[in-house]
C-alpha positions in Angstrom: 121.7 63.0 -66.9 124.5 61.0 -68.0 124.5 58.6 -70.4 125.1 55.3 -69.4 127.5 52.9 -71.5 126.0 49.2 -71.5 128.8 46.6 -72.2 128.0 44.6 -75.5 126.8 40.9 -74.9 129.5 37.5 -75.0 128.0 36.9 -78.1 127.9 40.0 -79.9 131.5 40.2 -79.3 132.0 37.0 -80.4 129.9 37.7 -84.0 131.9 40.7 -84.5 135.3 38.8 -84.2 134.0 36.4 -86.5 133.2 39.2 -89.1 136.4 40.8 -88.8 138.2 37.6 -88.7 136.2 36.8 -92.3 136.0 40.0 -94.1 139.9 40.1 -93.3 140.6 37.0 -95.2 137.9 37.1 -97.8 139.7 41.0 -98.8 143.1 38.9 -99.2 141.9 35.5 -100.6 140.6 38.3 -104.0 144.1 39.8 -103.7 145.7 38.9 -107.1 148.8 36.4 -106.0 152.0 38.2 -107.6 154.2 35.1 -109.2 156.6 37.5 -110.6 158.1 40.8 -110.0 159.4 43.1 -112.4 162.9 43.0 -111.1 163.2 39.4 -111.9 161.3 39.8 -115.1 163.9 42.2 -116.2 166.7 40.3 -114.7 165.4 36.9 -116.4 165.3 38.5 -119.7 168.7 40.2 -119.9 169.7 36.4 -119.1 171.2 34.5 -121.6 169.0 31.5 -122.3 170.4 28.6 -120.4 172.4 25.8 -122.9 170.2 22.8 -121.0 169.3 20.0 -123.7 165.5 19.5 -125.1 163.9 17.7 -122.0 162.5 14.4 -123.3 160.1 12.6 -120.6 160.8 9.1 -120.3 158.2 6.6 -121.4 155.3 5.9 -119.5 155.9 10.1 -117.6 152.8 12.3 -116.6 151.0 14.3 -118.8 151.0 18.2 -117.6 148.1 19.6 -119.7 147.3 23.3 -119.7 144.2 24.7 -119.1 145.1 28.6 -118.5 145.9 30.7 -120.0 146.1 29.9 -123.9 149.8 29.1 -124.9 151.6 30.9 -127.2 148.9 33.7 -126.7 148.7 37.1 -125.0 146.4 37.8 -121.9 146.0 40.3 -119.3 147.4 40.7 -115.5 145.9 39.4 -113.4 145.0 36.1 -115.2 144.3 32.6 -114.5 146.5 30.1 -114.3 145.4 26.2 -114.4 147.0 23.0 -115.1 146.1 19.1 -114.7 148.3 16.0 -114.1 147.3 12.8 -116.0 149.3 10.4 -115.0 149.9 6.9 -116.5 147.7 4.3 -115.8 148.5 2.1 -112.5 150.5 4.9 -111.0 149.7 8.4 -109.4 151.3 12.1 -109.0 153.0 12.7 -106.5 152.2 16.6 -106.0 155.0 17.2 -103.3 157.4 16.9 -106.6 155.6 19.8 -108.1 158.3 22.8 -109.1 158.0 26.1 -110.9 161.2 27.6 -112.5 160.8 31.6 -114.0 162.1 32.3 -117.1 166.0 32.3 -118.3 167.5 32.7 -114.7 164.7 29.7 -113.4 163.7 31.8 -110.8 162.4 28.9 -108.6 158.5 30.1 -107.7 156.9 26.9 -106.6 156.7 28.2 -103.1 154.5 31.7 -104.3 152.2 29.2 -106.1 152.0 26.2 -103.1 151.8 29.3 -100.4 148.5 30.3 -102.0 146.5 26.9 -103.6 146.7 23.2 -103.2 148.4 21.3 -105.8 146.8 18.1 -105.9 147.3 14.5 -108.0 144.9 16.5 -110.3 146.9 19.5 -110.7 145.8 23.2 -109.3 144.9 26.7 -110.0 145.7 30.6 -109.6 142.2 32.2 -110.1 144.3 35.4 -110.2 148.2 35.3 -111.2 149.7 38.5 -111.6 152.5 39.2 -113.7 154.2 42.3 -115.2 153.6 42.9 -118.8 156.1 41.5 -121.0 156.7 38.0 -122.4 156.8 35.3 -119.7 158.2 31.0 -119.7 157.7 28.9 -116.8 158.6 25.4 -116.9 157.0 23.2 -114.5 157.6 19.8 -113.5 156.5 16.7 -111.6 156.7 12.9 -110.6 154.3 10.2 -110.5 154.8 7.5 -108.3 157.7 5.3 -109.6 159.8 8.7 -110.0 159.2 9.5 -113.3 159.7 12.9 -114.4 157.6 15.1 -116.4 158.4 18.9 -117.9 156.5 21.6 -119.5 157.2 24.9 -120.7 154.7 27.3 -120.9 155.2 30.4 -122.7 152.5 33.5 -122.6 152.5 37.6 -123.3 150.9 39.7 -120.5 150.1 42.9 -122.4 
């Protein structure tokens, strides 16, 4: 007797695509999102610091408030990295401005971070931001409305 091979339903086909389709992006969505290599870490510290003036935001700029990770602190890789916006009152952000610039070369990153989470008027987050150990500064920047520009550096250790 031979054993006969019964074709799977529309629908069970259908449920197991969906499962693969989901378990495949749920295993990437936890991946941690690398913002720096260590290449460009090395590379950014044997850079001379560049000779650009003390930014000084024009009146009435946005507010770009950290939330993660502490400044000025050390903290581990992978680790969570979360900012807001405020912006004055009467005008917005306008989060297509948004930039990221790495260290003393300013690496540009913006597109690691916008590739992987929404920056909104609010601001965004990296649940999971990895980073080789050593001491890191990114300076990030963005508009509101009327083109004003805002800067902030953040400096952290990853040990």
């Amino acid at each position: 007797m031979t054993a006969q091979i019964r074709p799977l339903p529309k629908l069970a086909w259908k449920l197991t695509a969906l499962w693969l389709v989901t378990a495949t992006t749920a295993s990437f969505a936890q991946e941690p999102l690398l913002l720096v290599t260590e290449a460009e870490m090395q590379a950014s510290l044997a850079a001379p610091e560049p000779l650009f003036p003390r930014f000084t935001p024009e009146p009435g700029a946005p507010r770009i408030l950290v939330d993660a990770p502490k400044v000025n602190t050390s903290v581990t890789s992978p680790t969570t990295l979360k900012l807001r916006f405020e912006p004055e009152s009467g005008t917005t952000i306008r989060p297509e401005t948004f930039k990221v610039k790495y260290g003393s070369l300013r690496i540009d990153i913006t597109a690691r971070i916008t590739g992987s989470t929404a920056v909104t008027e609010q601001g965004f987050a990296v649940d999971k931001a990895a980073l080789p150990k050593g001491r890191h500064t990114l300076v990030i920047a963005i508009e509101d409305g009327v083109g004003r520009l805002s800067e902030r550096q953040l400096q952290f250790e990853i040990l």
